[in-house]
N, C-alpha and C positions, 0 to 999 in steps of 0.2 A: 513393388512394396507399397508406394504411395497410393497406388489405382485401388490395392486391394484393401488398406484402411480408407479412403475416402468412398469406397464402391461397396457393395453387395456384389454376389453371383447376377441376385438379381432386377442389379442397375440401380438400387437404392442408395442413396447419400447416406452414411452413418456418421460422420462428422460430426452433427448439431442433433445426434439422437440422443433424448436425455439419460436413459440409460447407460450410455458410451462414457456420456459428461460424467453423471454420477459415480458410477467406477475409479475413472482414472481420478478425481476428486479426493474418494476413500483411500486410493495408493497412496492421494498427496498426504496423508493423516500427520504422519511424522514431522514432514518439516513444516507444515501450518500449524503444529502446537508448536515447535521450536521457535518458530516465528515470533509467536504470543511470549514466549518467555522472553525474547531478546528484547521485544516491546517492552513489556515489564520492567524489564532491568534499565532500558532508557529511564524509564518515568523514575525508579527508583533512583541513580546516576544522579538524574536532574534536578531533582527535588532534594536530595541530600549532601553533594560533592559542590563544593565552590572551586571548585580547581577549573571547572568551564564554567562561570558563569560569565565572565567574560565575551567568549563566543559566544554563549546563550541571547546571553543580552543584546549582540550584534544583530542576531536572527531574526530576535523579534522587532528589536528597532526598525528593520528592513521591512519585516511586514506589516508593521505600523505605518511607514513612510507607505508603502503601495497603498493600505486602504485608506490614508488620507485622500491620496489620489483617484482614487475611486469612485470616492463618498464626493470629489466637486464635476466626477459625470453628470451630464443631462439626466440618467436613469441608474441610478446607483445600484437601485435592486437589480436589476439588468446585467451592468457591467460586474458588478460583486460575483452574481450566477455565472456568465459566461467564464470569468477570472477561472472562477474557484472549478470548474470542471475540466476545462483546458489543461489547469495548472495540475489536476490529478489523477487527469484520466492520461495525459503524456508521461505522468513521469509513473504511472504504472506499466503501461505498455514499456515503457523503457527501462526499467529497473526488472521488467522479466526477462528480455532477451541480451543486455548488459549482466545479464546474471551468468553469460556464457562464459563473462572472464573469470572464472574459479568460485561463481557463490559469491566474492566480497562483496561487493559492493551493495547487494540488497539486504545482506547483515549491517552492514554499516548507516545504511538508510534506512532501517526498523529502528537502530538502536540510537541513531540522530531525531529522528520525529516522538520518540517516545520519551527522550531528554527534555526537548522541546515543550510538552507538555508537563513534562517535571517541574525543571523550574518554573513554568510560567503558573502554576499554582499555586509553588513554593513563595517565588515572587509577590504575590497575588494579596497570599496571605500574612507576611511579615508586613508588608505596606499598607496595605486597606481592609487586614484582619481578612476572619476564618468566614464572617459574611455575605463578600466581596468572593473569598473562593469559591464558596457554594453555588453563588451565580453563576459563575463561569465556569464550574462543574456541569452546572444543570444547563448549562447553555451549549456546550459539547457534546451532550449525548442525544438528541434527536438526528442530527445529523453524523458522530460519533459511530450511532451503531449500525451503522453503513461505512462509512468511511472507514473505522479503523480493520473493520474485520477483511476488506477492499486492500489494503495497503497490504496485511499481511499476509494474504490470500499471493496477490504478485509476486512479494516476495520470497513465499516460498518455493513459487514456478521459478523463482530466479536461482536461488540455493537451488533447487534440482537439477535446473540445468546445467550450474556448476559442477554440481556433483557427478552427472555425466558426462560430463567437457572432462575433467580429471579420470575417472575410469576409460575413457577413450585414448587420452596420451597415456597411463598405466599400461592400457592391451598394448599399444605400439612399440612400448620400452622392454616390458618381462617377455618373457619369454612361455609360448604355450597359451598365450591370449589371443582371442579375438578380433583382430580392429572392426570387421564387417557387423556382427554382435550390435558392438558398443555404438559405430555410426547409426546402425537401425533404431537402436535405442533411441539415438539423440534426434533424429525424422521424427519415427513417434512419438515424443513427447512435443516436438516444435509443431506438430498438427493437429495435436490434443490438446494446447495451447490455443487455437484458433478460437473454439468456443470459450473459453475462460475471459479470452481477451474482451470479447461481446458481452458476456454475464458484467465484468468491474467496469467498461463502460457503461453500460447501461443503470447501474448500481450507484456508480458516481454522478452520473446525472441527477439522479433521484436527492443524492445525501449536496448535492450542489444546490439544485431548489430548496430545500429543508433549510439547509445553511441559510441562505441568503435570505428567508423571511424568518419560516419557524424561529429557529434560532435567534437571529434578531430580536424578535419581538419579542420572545420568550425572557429574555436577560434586561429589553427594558423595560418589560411588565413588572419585572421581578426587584429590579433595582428603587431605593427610593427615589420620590424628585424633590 
């Protein structure tokens, strides 16, 4: 099974054929917009619930404290890029194939980062007014629309493969089910994953550089002195 998705008849690699990628892309349709809503509903959560803002507030304090830390590098733009890729391109590859324990966890980590951003607007703008949020709006979306569409791209390979991790204990338990089916299932998707994995790293690179100057510069072009 594996020879003949990564094989042709004739000896061609289809793995990294765009066609291939595109496809099984189109299948993800469902849970990449699900994805988007569970984002959503973070940003909504965060921005309007004080029942976490507590936690919230923790989150960001923490990554306040790192990029103080950063900003007294030798080469802060440097460390800030290296930081900010590492930190997103691991925990994409990781929240796709952690997505094998039943889907949770990459729901739960859409609808945490899109909180994250909730309140930190919400925040933003009670404290330093609707000004102040705009900057920080418009400071998010160069690197944003890379980044976020990256996140929940992952996360939906993660919910998939949840979802086929549970169809597969389902064939084992009823009765008149598959097991062979639903493992073949779960190969081919964990191999159709290979290129995905190469597309959000390479993606997150990009929205890492963006981040670490665009960005920057962007918010304190924008900001008064």
């Amino acid at each position: 099974m594996l020879v003949r998705i990564l094989v042709t008849e004739e000896g061609e690699t289809t793995i990294f054929k765009w066609n291939a990628i595109r496809a099984h892309f189109k299948a993800m349709g469902p849970y990449i917009t699900f994805g988007y809503i569970l984002f959503a509903a973070g940003i909504f959560v965060g921005g309007t619930n004080t029942a976490f803002a507590n936690y919230l507030e923790q989150q960001l304090a923490a990554l306040g404290g790192l990029a103080n830390t950063l900003q007294e590098s030798s080469n802060p733009t440097l460390a800030f890029m290296i930081f900010i890729f590492l930190n997103n391109a691991i925990k994409s590859v990781f929240i796709i194939y952690i997505g094998s324990f039943f889907g949770l966890i990459p729901m739960f980590f859409l609808v945490l980062n899109g909180m994250v951003i909730g309140y930190l607007l919400q925040h933003i703008a009670v404290t330093n007014g609707t000004g102040d949020m705009f900057v920080t709006l418009v400071g998010l979306l160069p690197h944003g629309i890379i980044e976020i569409p990256a996140i929940v791209i992952a996360s939906a390979y993660g919910m998939k493969f949840g979802a086929l991790v549970w169809k597969m204990l389902l064939a084992a338990i009823l009765p008149n089910r598959k097991v062979g089916e639903a493992g073949k299932a779960i190969e081919f998707f964990v191999i159709r994953s290979v290129p995905v994995v190469v597309i959000l790293t390479v993606g997150l690179l990009v929205a890492a550089v963006i981040e670490s100057t665009v960005s920057i510069w962007l918010m304190q072009m924008m900001r008064p002195v």
